[in-house]
Structures are given as C-alpha cells and as structure tokens.
N, C-alpha and C positions, 0 to 999 in steps of 0.2 A: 476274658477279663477286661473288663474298661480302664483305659487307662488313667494313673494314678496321678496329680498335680498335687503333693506335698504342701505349696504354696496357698491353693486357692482353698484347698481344704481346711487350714489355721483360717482365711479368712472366712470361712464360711461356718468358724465356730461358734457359739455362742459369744456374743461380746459380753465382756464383763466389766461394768465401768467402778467408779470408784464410789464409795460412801458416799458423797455428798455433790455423784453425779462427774466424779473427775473421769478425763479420759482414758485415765491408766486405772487400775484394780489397786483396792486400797492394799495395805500390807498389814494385816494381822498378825500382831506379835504375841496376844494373848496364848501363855500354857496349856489357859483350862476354860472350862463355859458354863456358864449359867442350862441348869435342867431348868425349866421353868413349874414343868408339874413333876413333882418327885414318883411317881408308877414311868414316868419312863428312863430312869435311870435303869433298874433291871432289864426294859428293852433292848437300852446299848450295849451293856456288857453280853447280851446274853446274841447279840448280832443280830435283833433283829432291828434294829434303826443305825441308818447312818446317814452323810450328805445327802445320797443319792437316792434314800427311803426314809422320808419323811423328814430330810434333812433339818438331819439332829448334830450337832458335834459335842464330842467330847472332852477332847486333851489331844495336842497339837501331836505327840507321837503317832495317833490314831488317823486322825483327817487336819488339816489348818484351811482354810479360806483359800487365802492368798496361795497356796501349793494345789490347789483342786482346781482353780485355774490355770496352772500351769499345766498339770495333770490333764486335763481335759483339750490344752492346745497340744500336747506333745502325742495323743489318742488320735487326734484328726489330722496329725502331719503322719504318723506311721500308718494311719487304717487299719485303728483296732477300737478296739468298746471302750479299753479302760489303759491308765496310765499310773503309773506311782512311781511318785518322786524320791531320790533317795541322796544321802548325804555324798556318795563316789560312785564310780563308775564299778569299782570291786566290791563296794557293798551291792550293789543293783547283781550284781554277778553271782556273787555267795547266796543270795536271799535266795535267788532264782532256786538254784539247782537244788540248797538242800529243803525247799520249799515241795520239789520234782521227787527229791529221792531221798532215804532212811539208809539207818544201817545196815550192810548186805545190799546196797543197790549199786549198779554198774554206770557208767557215762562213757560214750565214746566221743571223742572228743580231737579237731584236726590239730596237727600238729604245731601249725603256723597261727602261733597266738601270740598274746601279749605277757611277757616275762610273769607280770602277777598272775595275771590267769593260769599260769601253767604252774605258779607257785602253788596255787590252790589248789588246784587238780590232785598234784602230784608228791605235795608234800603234807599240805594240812587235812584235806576231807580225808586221804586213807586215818588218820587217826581215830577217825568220827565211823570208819566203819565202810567208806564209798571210794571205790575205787574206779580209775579210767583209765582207758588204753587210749592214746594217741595213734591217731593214723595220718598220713597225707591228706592236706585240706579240700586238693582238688580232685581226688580219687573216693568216688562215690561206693565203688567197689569194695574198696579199702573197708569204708563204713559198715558195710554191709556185713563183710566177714568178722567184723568185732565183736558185732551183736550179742549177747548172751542172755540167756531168759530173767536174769537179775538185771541188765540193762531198762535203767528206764528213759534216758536221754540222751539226746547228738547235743554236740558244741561246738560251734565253729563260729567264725569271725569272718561278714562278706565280703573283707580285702584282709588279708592274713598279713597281722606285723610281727617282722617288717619290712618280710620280701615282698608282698603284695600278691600273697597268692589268692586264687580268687574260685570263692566255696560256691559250686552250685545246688544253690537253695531249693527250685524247684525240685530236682531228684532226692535231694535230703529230705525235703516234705514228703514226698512221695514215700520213700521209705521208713519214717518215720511214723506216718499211720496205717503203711499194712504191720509194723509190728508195736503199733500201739504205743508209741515211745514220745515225749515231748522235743519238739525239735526249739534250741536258743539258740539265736544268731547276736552275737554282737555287731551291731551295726555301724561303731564309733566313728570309721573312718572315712563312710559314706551316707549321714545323713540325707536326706530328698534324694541322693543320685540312684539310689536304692530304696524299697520299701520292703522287705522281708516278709512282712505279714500279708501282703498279697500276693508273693508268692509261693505261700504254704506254712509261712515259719509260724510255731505257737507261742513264743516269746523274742521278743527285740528289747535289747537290751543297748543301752549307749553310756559312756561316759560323758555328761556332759559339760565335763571341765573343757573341753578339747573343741570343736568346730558350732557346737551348738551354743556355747557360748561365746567364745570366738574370741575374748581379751584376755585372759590366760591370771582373769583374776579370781576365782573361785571354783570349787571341790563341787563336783555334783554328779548325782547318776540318774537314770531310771528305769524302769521296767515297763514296756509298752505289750498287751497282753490281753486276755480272755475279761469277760468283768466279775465272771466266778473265778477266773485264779489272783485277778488282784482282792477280793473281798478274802481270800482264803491269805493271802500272804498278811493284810488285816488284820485278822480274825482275833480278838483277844485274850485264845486260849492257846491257840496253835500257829499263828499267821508269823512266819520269819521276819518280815517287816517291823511288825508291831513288836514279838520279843528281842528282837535283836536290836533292834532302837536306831535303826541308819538318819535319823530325822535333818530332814535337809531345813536349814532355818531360812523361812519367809521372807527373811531379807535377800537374800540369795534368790529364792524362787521367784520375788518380782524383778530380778534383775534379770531375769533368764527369759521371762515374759514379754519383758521390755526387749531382747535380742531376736527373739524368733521369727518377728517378722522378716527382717533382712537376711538372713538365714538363707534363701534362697541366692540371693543378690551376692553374698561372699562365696556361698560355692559356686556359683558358675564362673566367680574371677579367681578362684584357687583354683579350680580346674584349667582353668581359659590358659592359667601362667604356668600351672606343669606342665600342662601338653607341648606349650610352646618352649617350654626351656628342655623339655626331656627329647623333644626333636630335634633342637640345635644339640643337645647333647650326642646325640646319636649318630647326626649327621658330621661329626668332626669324629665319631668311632672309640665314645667314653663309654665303657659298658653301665649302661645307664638301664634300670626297670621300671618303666610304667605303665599301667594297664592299656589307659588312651594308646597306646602305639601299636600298632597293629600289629607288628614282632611279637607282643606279649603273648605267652599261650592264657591268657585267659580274656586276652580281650575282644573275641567273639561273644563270649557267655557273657560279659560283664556288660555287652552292649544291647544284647538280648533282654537283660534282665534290668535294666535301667530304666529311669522315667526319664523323659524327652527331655533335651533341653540343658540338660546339670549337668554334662562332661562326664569326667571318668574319674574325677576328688583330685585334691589336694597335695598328696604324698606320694613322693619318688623316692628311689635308691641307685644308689649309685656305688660298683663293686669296685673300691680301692686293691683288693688284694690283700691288705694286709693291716694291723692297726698301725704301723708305722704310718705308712702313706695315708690311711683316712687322718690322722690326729694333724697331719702336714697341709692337707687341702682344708681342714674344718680352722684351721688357724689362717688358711689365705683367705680364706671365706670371710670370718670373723675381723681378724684385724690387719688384713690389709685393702680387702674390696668393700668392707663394708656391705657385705652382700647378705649375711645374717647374724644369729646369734647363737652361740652353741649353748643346749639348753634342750632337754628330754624336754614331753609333750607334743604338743600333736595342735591346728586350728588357730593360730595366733596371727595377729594381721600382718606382723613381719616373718621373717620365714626361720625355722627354729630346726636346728640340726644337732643331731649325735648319732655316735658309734655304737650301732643297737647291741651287739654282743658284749661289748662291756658297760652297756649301761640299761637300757628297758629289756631290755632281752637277755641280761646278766643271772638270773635265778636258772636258767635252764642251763643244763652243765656245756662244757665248751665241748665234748664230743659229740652232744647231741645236736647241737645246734648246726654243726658241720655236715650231720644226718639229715636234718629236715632245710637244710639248705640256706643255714644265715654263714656268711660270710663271713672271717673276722676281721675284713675290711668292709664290711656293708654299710654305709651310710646313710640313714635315712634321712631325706628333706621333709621336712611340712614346708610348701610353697607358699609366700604370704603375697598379700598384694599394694605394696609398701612401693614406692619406685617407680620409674618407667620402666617398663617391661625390657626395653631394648637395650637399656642401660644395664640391667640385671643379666636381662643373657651376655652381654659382652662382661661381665662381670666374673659370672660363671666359668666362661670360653677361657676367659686369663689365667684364672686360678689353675682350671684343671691341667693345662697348659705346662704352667709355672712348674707342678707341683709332677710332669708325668706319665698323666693319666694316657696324652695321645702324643 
C-alpha cells in the first residue's frame, strides 16, 4: 500500500471556487431547485440523477452544493470514493449501522466507545430488532468469537474513549471480509493520524464537532465510504440519510471547508503537546495513558498503522483513582493554573477536560465500565495548543503535585 498524506490529498481535490469566481465556495442556502425540463423530475426520485450523474439537485436534505464540496474534501482526506455529511457525529453513527443491518441483524462491536455510541448499541437499536455484543477493542479474537450468522457488522473506534485503547483495523478488515460483514471505524479522535479506509475499514465515520473542526463551535458528522453505499444511504426510498433527515446546514459545511485545510497543522501541535506533556507526566510517575509513549500496549500497532508525520493525536488520560481526586486536580487545573477548562468534547484549541465516567462515558452502567477498564478516576485531556508549552507542563507538574497524584 502507498503511503497515505491526508493533507496533500484535500489539496489535490478538485478546487471549488465561489460563484462569482471567489476563493472560497459559495454557500447555498437554497431548500429546493429549479428541474429545468420537467421528464427529469421522475429521474431524481426514481435515483437515477443526482450531483454526481448528470448533476441534477434536488432539495438540500438529498444533496446541497456547498455540502458536496465538503463532502468530496473529507472523501480525499480519508481515501474513499464518497463522503456524506451529517448534522452529528451520532447521527453519522445511527445512519451507518442501521443503513448495514435490519431487524434480526447482529453487530459486534469493542467495548471501548464513546458513552453515546454504547447508548445506541445497547439500549435503543435492541428495540428496532438489532442487537450487539461488546467485546474488548484490542482483542481481535474476541471479535472473532462474537460472530454470529445474523451478524452483519464490527464497530470499533481507532483510539477507544476514553482509555485510549487502540482497535487493530487491519485484522478487523481482514476478518470482516472472510465473513462478509461491513467493518465501521470511528475515526474521531485521530483524523489524518490514521486513515481506516486504507487500511481495510468499509466505513469511517467522525464526529466532526471535535478535531476536524477544531473551535468547538458547531454539531457535525460524517460518513466517509463506498460511492454505492453513500448513493444507498441517499437513496429516496430507502437511504437512512435521506429518511432520517440528519441534514447538516451549508452554513456549517462552508465553515468546516474553510478548517480543513489546517487540519493537518493542529494535529501535529495537539499531538507534538501530548506526547510532550504525557512524558513529563510519566517521568515524575503520574499514572498517565497515551498511545505516543511507548509503555502503551497499543503503541507499536498505532505506530504501524499511522501516516507519517501526525503523532499519536490529541488525547491523554490520566488514572486519579477516584472521582474524588480527579474533580480535585480538574479544579487545579481550571481555576487555579489556568491550565484548561473543564468541559466534555474532544479537538478545541485550548485543552478541555472531564471525568469520563460521570460524564461522556456516563450512559454505560458503573460496573461495566470497571469491566472494560474506565476508571472512576479517569481523566480524560483533549491537549489544546493554547500557551507555551513549557509553561503548561510546569502547569501540569504543580497541580498534579498539589493535588497527590505523585
């Protein structure tokens, strides 16, 4: 496989300039469109036109302008055919799977996800008829023994929140088309450090409220995938997208358009600042987890399976022990060093921390959590790049200090 540069591949997508010749893509806020010969209105509905065949549009739930450029840069940053934009990172998720499976269909699915996703999993689609078993995210095995002939999907997440465990995708793939099954990788919390669809994954999936947007001002997801399973998620009889109506509005999508180029440039300085902070961390013997650190059991496979250049992302954790002591250090953190702000989410340019088991990791019950290994002092950082560096570690080093930890 040739290696993958996330980066140059957006630059080497079609430029799309604006209406009247601007350098940015105009934004389409139009609902609905002019058919101009009325015989091809029954061609839309009936799927046989759309942007991409004989670009035709309809009605902004179906295709919009301004999202099909987005759409088509977020295609060329993961290396896949097609891309669809959605209003969250959980609608991109839901569309996915029950786009994959019906009622009576199976999901195997790692254990180390994100609180909503396991919400879904495990409380709402069993209603709908589809049920999954959880197994360990870094146990391939595991996967394997879940399988059922009703299974039709794996799910995993390629750095697991919010211990950071870390999903090997090539043997997922691999296992996934000797038994025929569609492999989803959420990829949120390592866009470019990772590309899943090169190595084997059938859908990527991101939230990209989180790193791909990177100012922590608006709701966004999407589905990066096959260009027969995005025209099917489409499709305006059948397609999850289209009846479910996730529609991410234009204004949002040019904002998103307008981020991706730098995209590259922030994760290598969110990574550049975990590694360097999760080192001092470790080096003063704060039980600190980050893949970058060659301690982690996953950070051979994560080094393997990365593109050159982009670190090891964003996100660290850090094992208080208890939620006493994490809510102690997330308070020296916040209002005495000035070191971040406590606040769920993930990709902001300052660095944004909480207590994952009582707050994004809260829908999974507290013994399970203890199972698949979240702590209920587990701390999770998104690293932002806000500061001098050296000042933030000494930052760090006081609090944990202050509060403890060493």
């Amino acid at each position: 496989m040739t290696p993958h540069d996330p980066e140059q591949a957006i630059t080497e997508a079609r430029r799309e300039f604006g209406e009247h010749g601007g350098v940015t893509p105009s934004i389409e806020r139009s609902s609905t469109f002019t058919v101009i010969e009325p015989g091809e209105m029954p061609e839309i509905f009936a799927g046989n036109r759309s942007p991409d065949r004989d670009g035709c549009y309809l009605y902004s739930r179906h295709f919009n302008p301004t999202n099909d450029v987005l759409d088509r840069y977020l295609a060329a940053m993961e290396g896949t055919e097609f891309a669809v934009s959605t209003a969250s990172g959980i609608s991109a998720i839901a569309c996915t799977l029950l786009q994959i499976c019906e009622s009576g269909s199976h999901i195997v699915a790692g254990s180390m996800i994100y609180g909503g996703s396991h919400a879904l999993l495990m409380r709402l689609l069993p209603g709908m008829g589809i049920t999954s078993t959880l197994v360990p995210s870094h146990d391939v095995r595991a996967f394997a023994a879940a399988i059922r002939p009703e299974t039709r999907a794996i799910f995993v997440e390629t750095m697991g929140n919010p211990a950071l465990t870390i999903a090997n995708i090539p043997e997922l793939a691999a296992l996934a088309r000797e038994h025929d099954l569609k492999l989803v990788v959420d990829n949120t919390f390592t866009p470019m450090v990772v590309s899943p669809a090169r190595l084997g994954a059938d859908v990527v999936v991101h939230s990209m409220t989180k790193f791909i947007n990177g100012a922590s001002d608006l709701i966004a997801g999407c589905i990066c995938c096959s260009r027969e399973f995005g025209h099917a998620l489409y499709d305006l009889h059948t397609g999850r997208v289209m009846l479910l109506g996730p529609t991410l509005d234009p204004r949002a999508g040019f904002d998103l358009i307008q981020r991706l180029p730098h995209l590259g440039i922030r994760m290598r300085e969110h990574g550049r600042r975990a590694l360097a902070i999760a080192a001092r961390l470790e080096a003063i013997g704060v039980p600190v987890i980050y893949p970058g650190l060659p301690g982690h059991p996953g950070h051979a496979l994560l080094k393997e399976m990365a593109n050159p250049g982009y670190g090891f992302g964003g996100v660290l954790a850090i094992d208080c022990g208890s939620p006493e002591k994490a809510d102690l250090l997330l308070s020296e953190l916040q209002n005495t060093e000035r070191f971040g702000l406590i606040a769920v989410s993930l990709g902001y340019y300052d660095t944004l921390m909480s207590c994952s088991g009582s707050s994004t990791s809260s829908e999974i019950p507290m013994e399970e959590q203890q199972d698949i290994g979240i702590s209920p002092g587990l701390l999770r950082l998104s690293v932002g790049y806000t500061g001098a560096l050296e000042s933030r570690q000494a930052q760090i080093e006081r609090a944990v200090r202050k509060v403890g930890l060493v």
